[in-house]
N, C-alpha and C positions, 0 to 999 in steps of 0.2 A: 490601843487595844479596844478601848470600848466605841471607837471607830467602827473598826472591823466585826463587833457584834452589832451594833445597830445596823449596817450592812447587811449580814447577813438576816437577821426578822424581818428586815421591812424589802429585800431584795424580793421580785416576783419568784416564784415556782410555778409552772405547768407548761402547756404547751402550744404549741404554736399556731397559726394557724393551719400553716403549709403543712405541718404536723399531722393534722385532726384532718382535713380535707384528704392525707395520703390514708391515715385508717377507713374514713369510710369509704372513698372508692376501691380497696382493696375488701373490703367487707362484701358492700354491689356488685363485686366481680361474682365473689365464690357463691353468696347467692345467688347469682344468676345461672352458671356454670350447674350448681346441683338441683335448680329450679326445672332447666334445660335436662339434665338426664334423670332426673324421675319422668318429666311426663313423656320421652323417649321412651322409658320401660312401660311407661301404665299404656301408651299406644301397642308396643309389642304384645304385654300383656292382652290385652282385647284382643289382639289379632290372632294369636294364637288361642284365645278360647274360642273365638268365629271358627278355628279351622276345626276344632274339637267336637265343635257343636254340629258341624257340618259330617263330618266324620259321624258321630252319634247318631243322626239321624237318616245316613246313608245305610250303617246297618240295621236299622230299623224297618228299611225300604228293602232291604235285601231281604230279613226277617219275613217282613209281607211278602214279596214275591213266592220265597218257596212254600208259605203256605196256600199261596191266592192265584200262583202264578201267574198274579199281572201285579201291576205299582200301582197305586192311587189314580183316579181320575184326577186331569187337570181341566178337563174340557176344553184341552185346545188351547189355552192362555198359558202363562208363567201367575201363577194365582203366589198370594201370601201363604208361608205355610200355614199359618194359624186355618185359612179357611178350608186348606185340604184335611186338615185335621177335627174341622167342626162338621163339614160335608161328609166325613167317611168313617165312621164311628169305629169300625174294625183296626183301620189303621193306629187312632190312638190308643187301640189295646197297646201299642207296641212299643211307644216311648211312653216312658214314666212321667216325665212330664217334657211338655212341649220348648224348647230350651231357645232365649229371645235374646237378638242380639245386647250385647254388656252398653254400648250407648247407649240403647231405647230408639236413636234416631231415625236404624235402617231395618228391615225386614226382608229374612231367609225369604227367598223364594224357589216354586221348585214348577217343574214342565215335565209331563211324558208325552211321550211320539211314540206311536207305531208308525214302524218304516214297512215299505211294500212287500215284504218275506215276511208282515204280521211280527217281526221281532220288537220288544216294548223295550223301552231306551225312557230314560228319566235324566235330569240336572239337575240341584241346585246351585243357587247363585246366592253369593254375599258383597259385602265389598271390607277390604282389606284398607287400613289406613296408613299402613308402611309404604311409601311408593321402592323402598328399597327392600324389599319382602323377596326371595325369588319366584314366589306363586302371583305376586301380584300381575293382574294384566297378562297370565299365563295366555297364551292360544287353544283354541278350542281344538280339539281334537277326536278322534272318533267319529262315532257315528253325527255327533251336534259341529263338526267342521263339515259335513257332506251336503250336498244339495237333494239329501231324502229328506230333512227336517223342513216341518210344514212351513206355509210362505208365512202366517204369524208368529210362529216362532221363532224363523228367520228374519221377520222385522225388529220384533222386538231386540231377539240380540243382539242386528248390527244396531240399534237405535242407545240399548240400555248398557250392555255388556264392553268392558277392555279397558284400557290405561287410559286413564282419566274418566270413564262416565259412572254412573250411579251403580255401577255392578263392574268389579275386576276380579274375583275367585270364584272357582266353581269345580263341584265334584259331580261326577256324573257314574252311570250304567257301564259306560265301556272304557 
């Protein structure tokens, strides 16, 4: 009997190591796993305030038109909004405030064209970070798919604009 008690005190208790080795890779798993879909949401997240932002600032453009009946100068370029907005004083009446991409990395940009009927056509452009977005790398269409759109701004967009380059969403005029 008193065998079997000194047995058991001095017998080890805990665990193994194949034990501990199975807790923490199953631990590394699940943090990885909800590591993996938060920053999945925080990308969607952005991507959908980029579209918001673009939306916000298209009826703004719209706003200026029916009182200005034209859009902002771009002179010819795809300019940063911030500069169409520091160049055109009017225009910033019209958004409360000037609304900047959530990374900081990339900057709205925006273009108008008048086409040869004198009709004013505007874009902007962003870039989306979902490649599985369905707006992403959308086609241009409208009047900014035609060959009235000036030869610079037809450079720049085959150059900057589509699936895979620095610009793949955009909301336009038509």
């Amino acid at each position: 009997m008193l065998k079997k008690i000194q047995n058991r005190i001095f017998q080890k208790s805990g665990f193994t190591l194949i034990e501990l080795l199975l807790v923490i890779f199953i631990i590394i798993t699940m943090a990885s796993v909800i590591l993996v879909n938060t920053s999945r949401s925080r990308m969607k997240a952005r991507d959908n305030r980029r579209k918001s932002d673009l939306a916000f600032i298209q009826q703004a453009l719209e706003m200026y038109y029916a009182d200005k009946h034209n859009f902002p100068d771009s002179q010819g370029k795809f300019r940063i909004l911030s500069y169409i907005s520091s160049r055109d004083l009017e225009f910033s009446k019209y958004l409360s405030s000037l609304p900047e991409d959530p990374s900081g990395n990339i900057y709205y940009r925006y273009a108008r064209c008048i086409d040869s009927q004198k009709l004013k056509h505007y874009i902007l452009v962003s870039t989306l970070e979902n490649v599985n977005d369905s707006d992403y790398g959308k086609p241009l269409q409208g009047f900014w798919s035609t060959n009235s759109v000036s030869q610079n701004d037809r450079n720049w967009l085959n150059s900057n604009y589509g699936t895979g380059k620095d610009y793949n969403y955009y909301v336009s005029s038509d």
